[in-house]
Legacy VTK file of the C-alpha trace (Angstrom):
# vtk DataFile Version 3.0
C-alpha trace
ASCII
DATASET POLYDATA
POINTS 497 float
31.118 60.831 -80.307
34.096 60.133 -78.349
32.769 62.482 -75.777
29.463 60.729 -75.158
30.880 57.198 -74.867
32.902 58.480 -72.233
29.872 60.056 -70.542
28.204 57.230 -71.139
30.309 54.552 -69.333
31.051 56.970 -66.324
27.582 57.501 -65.944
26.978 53.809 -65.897
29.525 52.964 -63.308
28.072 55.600 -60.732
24.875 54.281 -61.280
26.236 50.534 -60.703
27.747 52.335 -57.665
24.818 53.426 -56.341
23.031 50.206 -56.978
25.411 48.102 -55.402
25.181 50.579 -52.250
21.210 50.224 -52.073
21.930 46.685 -52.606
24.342 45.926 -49.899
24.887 46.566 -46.393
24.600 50.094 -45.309
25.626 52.170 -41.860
24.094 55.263 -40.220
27.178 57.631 -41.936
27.004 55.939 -45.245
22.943 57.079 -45.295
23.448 60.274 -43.506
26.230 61.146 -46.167
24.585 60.593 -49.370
20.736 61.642 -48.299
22.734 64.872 -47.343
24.648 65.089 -50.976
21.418 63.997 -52.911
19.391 66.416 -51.181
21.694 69.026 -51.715
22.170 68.474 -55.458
17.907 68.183 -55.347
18.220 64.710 -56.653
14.937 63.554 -55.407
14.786 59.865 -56.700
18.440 59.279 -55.276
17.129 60.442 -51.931
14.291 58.571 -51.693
16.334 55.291 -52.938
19.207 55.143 -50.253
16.541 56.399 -47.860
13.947 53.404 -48.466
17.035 51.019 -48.197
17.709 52.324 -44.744
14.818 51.933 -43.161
14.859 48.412 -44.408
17.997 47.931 -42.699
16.004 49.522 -39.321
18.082 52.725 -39.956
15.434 55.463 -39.079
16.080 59.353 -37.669
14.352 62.610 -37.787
17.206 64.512 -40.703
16.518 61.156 -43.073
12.571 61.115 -42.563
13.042 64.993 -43.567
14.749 64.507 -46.261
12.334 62.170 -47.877
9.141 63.532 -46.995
10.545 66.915 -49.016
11.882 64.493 -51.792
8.738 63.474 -52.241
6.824 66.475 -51.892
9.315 68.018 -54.900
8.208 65.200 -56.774
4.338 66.012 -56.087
3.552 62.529 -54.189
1.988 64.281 -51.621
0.523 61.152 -50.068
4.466 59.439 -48.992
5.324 62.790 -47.982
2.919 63.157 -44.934
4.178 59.687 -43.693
7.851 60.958 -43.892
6.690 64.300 -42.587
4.797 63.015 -40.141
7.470 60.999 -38.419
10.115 63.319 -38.754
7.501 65.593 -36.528
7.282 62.739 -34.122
11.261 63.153 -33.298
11.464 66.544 -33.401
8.131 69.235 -33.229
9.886 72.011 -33.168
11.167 72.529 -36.621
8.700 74.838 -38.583
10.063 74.159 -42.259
9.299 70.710 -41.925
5.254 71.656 -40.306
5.333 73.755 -43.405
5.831 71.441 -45.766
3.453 69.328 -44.243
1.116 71.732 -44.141
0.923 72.109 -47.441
0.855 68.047 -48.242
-1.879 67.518 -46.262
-3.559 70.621 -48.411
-2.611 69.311 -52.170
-4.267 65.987 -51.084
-7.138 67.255 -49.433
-6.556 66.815 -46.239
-7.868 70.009 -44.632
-8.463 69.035 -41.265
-5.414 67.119 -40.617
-3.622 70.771 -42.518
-6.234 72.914 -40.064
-3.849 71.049 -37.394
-0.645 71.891 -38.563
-0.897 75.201 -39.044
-0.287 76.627 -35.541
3.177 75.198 -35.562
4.063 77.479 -38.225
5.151 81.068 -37.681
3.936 83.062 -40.454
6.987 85.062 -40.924
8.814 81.280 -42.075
6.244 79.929 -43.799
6.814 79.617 -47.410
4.724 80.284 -49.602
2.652 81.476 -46.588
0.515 79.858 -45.025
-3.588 79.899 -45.885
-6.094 81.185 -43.587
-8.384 78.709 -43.194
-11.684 80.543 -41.769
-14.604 79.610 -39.735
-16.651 78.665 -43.434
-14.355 76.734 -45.440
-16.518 76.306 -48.744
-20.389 77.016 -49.981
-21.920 74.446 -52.592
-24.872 74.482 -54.317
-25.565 72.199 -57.068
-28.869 71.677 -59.174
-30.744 68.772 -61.590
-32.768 67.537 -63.549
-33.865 63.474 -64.421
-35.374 62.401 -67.363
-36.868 58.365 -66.630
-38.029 55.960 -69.520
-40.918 55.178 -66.843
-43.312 57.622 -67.641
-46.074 54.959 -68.667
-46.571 51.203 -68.778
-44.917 49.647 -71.927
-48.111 47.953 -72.819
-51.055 49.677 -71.399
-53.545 46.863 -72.536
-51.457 44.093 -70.850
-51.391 45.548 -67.378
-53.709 43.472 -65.901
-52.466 40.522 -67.090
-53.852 37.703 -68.582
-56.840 37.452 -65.547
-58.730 40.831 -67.040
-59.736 41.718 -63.151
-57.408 44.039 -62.247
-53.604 45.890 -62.253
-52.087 48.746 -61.403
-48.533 50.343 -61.610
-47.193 53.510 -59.804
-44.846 55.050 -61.981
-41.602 57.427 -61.302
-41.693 60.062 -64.474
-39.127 62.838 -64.356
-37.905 65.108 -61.505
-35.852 68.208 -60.182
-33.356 68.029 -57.861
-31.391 70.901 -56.056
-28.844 71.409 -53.261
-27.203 73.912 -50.628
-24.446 72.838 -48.620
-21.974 74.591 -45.982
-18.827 73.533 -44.732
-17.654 74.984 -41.353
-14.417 74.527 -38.793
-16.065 74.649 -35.816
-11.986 74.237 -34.213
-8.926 72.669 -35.470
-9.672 69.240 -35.334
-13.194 69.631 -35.557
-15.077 70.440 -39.201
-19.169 70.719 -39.563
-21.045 70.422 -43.090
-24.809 71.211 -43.360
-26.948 70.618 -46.166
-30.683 71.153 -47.760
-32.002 68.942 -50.437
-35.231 69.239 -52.278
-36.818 66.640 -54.501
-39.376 67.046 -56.843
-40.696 63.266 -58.575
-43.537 63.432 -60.718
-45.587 60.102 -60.345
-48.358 58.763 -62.318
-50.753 55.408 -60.969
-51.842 53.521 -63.986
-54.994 51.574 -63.247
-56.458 49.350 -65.174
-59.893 46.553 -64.183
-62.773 44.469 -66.317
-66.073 43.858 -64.937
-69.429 42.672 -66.337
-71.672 45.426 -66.844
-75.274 45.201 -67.857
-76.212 46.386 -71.422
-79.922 46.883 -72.241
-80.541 44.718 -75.519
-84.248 45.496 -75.364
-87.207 46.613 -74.078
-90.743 45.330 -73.987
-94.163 46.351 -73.120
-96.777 44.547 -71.309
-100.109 45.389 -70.043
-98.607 45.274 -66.269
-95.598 46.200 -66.633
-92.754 47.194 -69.089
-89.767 44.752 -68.674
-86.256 45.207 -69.158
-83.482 42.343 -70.952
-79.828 42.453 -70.406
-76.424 40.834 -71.367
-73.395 41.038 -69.557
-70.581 41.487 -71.608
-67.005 41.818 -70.499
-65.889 45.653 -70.074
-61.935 46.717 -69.383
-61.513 50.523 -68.483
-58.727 52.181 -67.534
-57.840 55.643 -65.601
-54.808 57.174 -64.216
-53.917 59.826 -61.519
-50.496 61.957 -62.033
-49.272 63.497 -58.480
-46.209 64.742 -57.063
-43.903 63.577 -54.413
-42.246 65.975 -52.476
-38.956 65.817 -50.503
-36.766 67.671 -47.888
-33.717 66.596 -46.692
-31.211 67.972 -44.052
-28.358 66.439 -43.375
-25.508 67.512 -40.493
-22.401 65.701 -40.326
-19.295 66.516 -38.090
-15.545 65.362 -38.383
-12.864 65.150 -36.229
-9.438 63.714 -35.127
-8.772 61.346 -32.589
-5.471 60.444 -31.413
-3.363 57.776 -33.898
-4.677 60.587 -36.840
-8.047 58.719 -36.934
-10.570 60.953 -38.121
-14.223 60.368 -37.445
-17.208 61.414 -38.933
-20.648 61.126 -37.588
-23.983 62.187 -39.101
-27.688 62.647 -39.000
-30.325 62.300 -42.105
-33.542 63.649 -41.716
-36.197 63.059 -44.624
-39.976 64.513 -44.689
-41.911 63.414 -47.660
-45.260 64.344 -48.917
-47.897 62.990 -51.628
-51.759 62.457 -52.202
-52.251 59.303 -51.042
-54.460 57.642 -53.896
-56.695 54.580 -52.730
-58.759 52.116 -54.018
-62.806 50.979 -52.475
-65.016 48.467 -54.490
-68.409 47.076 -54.537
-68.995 43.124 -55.571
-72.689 44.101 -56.542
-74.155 45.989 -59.041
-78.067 46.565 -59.431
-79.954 47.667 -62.164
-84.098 48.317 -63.910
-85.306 44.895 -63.822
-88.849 46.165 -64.701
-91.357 48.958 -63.939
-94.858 48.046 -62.590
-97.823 50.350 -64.352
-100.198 49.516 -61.383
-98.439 51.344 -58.970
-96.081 53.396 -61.087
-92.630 51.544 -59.782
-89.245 50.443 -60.532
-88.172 47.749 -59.631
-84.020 46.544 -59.999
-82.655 43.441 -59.837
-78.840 42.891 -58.512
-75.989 41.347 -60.224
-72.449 40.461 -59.429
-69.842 42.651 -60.698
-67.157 45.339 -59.469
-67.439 48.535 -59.111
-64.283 51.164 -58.435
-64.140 54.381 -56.414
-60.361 55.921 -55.935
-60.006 58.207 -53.162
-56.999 60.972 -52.496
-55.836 61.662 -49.175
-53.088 64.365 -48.479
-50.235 62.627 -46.280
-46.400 62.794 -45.317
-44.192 61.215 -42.906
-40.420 61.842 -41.825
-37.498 59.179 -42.060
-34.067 59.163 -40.711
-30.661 57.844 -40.601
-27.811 58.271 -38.116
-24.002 56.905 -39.584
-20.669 56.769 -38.913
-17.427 56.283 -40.346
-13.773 55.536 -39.084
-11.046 56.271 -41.680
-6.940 56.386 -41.455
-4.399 56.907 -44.102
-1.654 54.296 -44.253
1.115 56.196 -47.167
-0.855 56.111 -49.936
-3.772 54.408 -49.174
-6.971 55.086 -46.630
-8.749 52.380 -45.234
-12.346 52.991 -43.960
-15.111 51.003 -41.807
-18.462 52.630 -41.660
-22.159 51.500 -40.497
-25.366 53.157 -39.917
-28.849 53.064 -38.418
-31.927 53.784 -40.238
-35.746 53.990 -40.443
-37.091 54.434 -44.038
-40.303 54.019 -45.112
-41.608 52.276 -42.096
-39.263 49.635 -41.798
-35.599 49.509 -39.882
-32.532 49.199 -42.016
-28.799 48.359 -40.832
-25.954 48.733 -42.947
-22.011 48.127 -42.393
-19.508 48.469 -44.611
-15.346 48.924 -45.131
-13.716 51.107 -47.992
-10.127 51.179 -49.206
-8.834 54.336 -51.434
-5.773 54.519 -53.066
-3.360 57.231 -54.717
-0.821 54.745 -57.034
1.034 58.368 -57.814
1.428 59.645 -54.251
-1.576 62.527 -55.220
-4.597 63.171 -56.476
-3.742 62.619 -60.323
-4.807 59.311 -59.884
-6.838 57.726 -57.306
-9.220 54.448 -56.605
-12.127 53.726 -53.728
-13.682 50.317 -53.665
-16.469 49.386 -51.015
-18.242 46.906 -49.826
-20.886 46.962 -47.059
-23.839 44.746 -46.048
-27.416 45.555 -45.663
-29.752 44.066 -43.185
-33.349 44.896 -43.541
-35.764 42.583 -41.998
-34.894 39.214 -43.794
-33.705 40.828 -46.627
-29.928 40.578 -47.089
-27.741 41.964 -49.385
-24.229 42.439 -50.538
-23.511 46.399 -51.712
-20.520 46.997 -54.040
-18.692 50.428 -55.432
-15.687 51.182 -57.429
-15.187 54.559 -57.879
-11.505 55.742 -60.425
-10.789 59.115 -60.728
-7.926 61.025 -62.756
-6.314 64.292 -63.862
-6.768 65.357 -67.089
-5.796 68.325 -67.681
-4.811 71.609 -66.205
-7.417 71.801 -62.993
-9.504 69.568 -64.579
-10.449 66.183 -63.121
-12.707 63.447 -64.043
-14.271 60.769 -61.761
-16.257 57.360 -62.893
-18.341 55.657 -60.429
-19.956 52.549 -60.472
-22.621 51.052 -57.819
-24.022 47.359 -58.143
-26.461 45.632 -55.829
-30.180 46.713 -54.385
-29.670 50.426 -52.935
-33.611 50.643 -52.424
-33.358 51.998 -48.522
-29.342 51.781 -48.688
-27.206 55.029 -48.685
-24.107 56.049 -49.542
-20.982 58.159 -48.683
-21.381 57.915 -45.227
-25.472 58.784 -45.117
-25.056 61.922 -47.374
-26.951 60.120 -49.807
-29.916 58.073 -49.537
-32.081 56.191 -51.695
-35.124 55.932 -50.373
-37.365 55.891 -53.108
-39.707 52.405 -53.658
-38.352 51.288 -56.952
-35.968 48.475 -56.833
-32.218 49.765 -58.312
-30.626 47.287 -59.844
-26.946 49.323 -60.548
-26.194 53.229 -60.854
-23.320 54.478 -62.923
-22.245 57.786 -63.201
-19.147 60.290 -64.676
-18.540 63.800 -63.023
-16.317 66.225 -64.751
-14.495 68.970 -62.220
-12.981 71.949 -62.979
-10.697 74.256 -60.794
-11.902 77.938 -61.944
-9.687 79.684 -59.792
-8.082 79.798 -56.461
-11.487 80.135 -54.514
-14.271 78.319 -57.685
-14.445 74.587 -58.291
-17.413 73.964 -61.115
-18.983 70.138 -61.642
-20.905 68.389 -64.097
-22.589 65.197 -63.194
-24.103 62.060 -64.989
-25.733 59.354 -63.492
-27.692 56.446 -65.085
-29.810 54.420 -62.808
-31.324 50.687 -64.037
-34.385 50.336 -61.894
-37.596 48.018 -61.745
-40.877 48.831 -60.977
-43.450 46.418 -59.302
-46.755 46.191 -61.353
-49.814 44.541 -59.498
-52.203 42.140 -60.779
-54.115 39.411 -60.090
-53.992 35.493 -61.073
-57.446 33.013 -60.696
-56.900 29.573 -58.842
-59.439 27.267 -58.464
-59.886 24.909 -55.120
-59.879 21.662 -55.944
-62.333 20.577 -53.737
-64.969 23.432 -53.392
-64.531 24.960 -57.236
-64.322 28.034 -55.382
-62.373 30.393 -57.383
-59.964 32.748 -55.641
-57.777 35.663 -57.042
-54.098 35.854 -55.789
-52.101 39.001 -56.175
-48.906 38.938 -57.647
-46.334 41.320 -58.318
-44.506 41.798 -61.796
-40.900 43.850 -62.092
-40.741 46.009 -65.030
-36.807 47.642 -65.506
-36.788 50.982 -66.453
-33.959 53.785 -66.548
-33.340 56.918 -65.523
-30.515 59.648 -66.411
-29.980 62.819 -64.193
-27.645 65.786 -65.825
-26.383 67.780 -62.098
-24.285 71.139 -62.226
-22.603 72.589 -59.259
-20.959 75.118 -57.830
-18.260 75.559 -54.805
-16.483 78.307 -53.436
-13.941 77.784 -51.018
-13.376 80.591 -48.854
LINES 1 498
497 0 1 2 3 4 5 6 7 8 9 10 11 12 13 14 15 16 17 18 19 20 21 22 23 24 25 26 27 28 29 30 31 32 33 34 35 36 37 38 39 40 41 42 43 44 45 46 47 48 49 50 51 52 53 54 55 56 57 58 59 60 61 62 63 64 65 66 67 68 69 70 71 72 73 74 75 76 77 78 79 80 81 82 83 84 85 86 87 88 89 90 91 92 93 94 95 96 97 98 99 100 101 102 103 104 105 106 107 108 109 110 111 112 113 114 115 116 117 118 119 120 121 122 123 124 125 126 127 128 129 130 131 132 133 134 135 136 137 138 139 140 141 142 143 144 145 146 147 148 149 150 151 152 153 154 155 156 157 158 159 160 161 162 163 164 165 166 167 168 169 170 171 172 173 174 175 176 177 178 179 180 181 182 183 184 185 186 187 188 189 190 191 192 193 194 195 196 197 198 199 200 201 202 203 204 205 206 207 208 209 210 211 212 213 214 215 216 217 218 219 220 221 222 223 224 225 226 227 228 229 230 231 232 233 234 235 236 237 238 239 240 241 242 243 244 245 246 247 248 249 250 251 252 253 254 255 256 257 258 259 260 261 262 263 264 265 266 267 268 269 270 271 272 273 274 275 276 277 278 279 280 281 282 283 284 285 286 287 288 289 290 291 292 293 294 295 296 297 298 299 300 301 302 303 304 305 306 307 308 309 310 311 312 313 314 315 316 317 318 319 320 321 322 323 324 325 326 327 328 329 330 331 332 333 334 335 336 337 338 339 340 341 342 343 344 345 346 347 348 349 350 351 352 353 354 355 356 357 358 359 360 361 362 363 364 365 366 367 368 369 370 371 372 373 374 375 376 377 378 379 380 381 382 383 384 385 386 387 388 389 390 391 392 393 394 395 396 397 398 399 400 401 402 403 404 405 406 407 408 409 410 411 412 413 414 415 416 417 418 419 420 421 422 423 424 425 426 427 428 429 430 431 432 433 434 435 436 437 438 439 440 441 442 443 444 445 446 447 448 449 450 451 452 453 454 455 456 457 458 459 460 461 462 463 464 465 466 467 468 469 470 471 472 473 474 475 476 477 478 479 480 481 482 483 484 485 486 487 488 489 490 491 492 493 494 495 496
């Protein structure tokens, strides 16, 4: 016991030692001295202590900046260790341990074309643990779906109309299918290249619904002349409804690449073609019927009555969208701040959206890390804030989960950069979603994907209004939103090369 009091109150006074040292005043051999002990005796935290109190005191040089970008690699904060790294490269180039170990920093937080960089500075014979080839295809992806929506008919069929019995009609998004093929290529070392197919399968189903008067026969009655026919006109609703699919293609192309200052840059093109029977509505305001049938000359002879009559037409037809984006991005130690805006024409009108991202890695890796976004969309007159907050963490043993969470309007928005886009013609009022990851192997990354989309769909119908001054009656159209939901189960696959 005697022992470890001693221990204790030894201990103590070198760590008051080395307090009062961070504390206080230090010079350029004090620093150089004990980096150069701590490093020795791998004391990591002791390093990077006496080193972030030097450069606080504007004492900065290529053997400190070493010293604590490999302190913090040891400690797995790979984020702190490219900025130490990094500037130790900036005073001297030449020194291939250090381009090693920021080689492999830029790698364990997934930095691959700032690593792709790197990695002629290294000689392979000094590179330890050597060095990965990094080939022309970097990774294959191919992921697949399927979405199960609460929208597959109108909650109350008899109410779709509304309360003016004339007419209403919903178009309705029921499940769909959703798969994916992606390549990622390094077209040179600063430059990467990812290509992409998507195909969408919706199924859709119009609900219509109408009244009109139509003439019942209550009777019959012979003359000598003629034999005469006597109607009512009751009320009559009917409805009908047409299921159809909507089918999608998507390519996308997007390239990234490094500008001086370790900006990277990413630019991309969306291409969409879409294709559906066009269903379509004709009427008729007047109906005619038997009003009698003459025995002299053996003729019938109808009468006319207002009323509507319905005739729905389908016509095959596509057309192609597209979206051009692009993003600016820079790391700053452990965070990444991002601007990004695009151009876009999506069903038939021009959208423009801007926006700025920050990510963060509190732990110096990718155990734990943040992105929150903003960005504003301009379509027309319509204006609208876009929000995102997306948390991910390490679980387990090469396993990682990720939560996402997107509020605001994304009808005709997109996301990450124009990979996605949501260009569908229900309204989205939020999408949440949870994606588990799982590191198979060296080369085999698996995913399983959950998203839940709250989304409103516009029912028409039509309201009578009467002018006060002619008692003509007219019939308005108005436009209800019905929420609905929608949940989509994806698995995919990647395999880096």
């Amino acid at each position: 016991m005697k022992s470890f009091r001693i221990f204790f109150i030894v201990m103590m006074m070198l760590a008051t030692r080395e307090s009062s040292m961070a504390a206080g005043k230090l010079d350029f051999a004090t620093v150089d001295k004990l980096t150069y002990q701590y490093f020795a005796e791998k004391k990591w935290d002791s390093v990077i202590v006496i080193g972030k109190q030097a450069l606080r005191q504007d004492i900065d040089y290529y053997f400190l900046r070493v010293r604590m970008g490999i302190a913090y690699f040891e400690q797995a904060e790979y984020f702190p260790a490219t900025t130490h790294l990094q500037k130790a490269r900036r005073f001297n180039s030449e020194d291939p341990v250090v381009a090693n170990y920021l080689y492999y920093a830029y790698l364990n937080s997934g930095r691959t074309e700032e690593a792709r960089m790197i990695r002629s500075a290294i000689p392979r014979d000094t590179a330890s643990p050597p060095v990965h080839t990094l080939d022309f295809m970097d990774e294959v992806h191919a992921e697949g779906g399927y979405t199960l929506s609460s929208d597959q008919s109108p909650d109350n069929l008899a109410t779709l109309m509304g309360s003016d019995s004339i007419y209403g009609e919903q178009d309705l998004y029921g499940n769909s299918i959703y798969s994916n093929l992606g390549l990622k290529l390094s077209l040179f070392n600063k430059i990467s290249l990812t290509l992409s197919y998507n195909y969408l399968n919706f199924t859709k189903t119009k609900f219509i619904q109408y009244g009109h008067a139509e003439a019942q026969r209550d009777s019959v009655i012979d003359n000598i002349f003629s034999r005469d026919y006597f109607y009512t006109f009751p009320w009559k609703i009917h409805d009908t409804s047409f299921r159809y699919n909507v089918i999608q293609h998507e390519g996308h192309i997007g390239g990234t690449f490094l500008i001086p200052g370790n900006i990277k840059v990413s630019a991309a093109v969306h291409l969409v073609h879409v294709g559906y029977p066009l269903i379509s509505t004709s009427l008729t305001d007047s109906v005619s019927d038997t009003a009698y049938y003459s025995k002299t000359d053996s003729t019938y002879h109808m009468f006319s009555y207002p009323s509507v009559l319905y005739a729905y037409n389908q016509k095959d037809t596509s057309f192609n969208n597209w979206l051009v984006s692009l993003a600016l991005s820079k790391d700053f130690g452990i965070f990444n701040v991002g601007l990004s805006g695009s151009w876009s024409n999506l069903n038939g009108k021009t959208q423009k959206q801007v926006g700025a991202s920050l990510t963060y890695y509190p732990l110096g890796n990718l155990n734990f890390y943040g992105t929150t976004s903003a960005a504003g969309f301009f379509q027309r007159n319509d204006k609208r804030l876009l929000i995102s907050q997306v948390l991910g963490a390490n679980i387990a043993p090469r396993m990682w989960v990720e939560a996402d969470f997107y509020y605001g309007d994304y009808t005709n928005a997109n996301i990450l950069n124009g990979s996605v886009v949501y260009n569908n013609s229900d309204i989205i009022k939020y999408r949440a979603g949870a994606t588990l990851l799982f590191l198979a192997g060296k080369h085999l990354r698996l995913s399983l994907t959950w998203q839940y989309f709250r989304k409103e769909s516009q029912q028409l119908y039509y309201i009578k209004t009467e002018d006060p001054d002619t008692k003509e009656i007219n019939e308005i159209p108005q436009i209800k939103n019905n929420p609905y939901n929608t949940n989509t189960l994806i698995g995919g696959i990647t395999w880096k090369l």
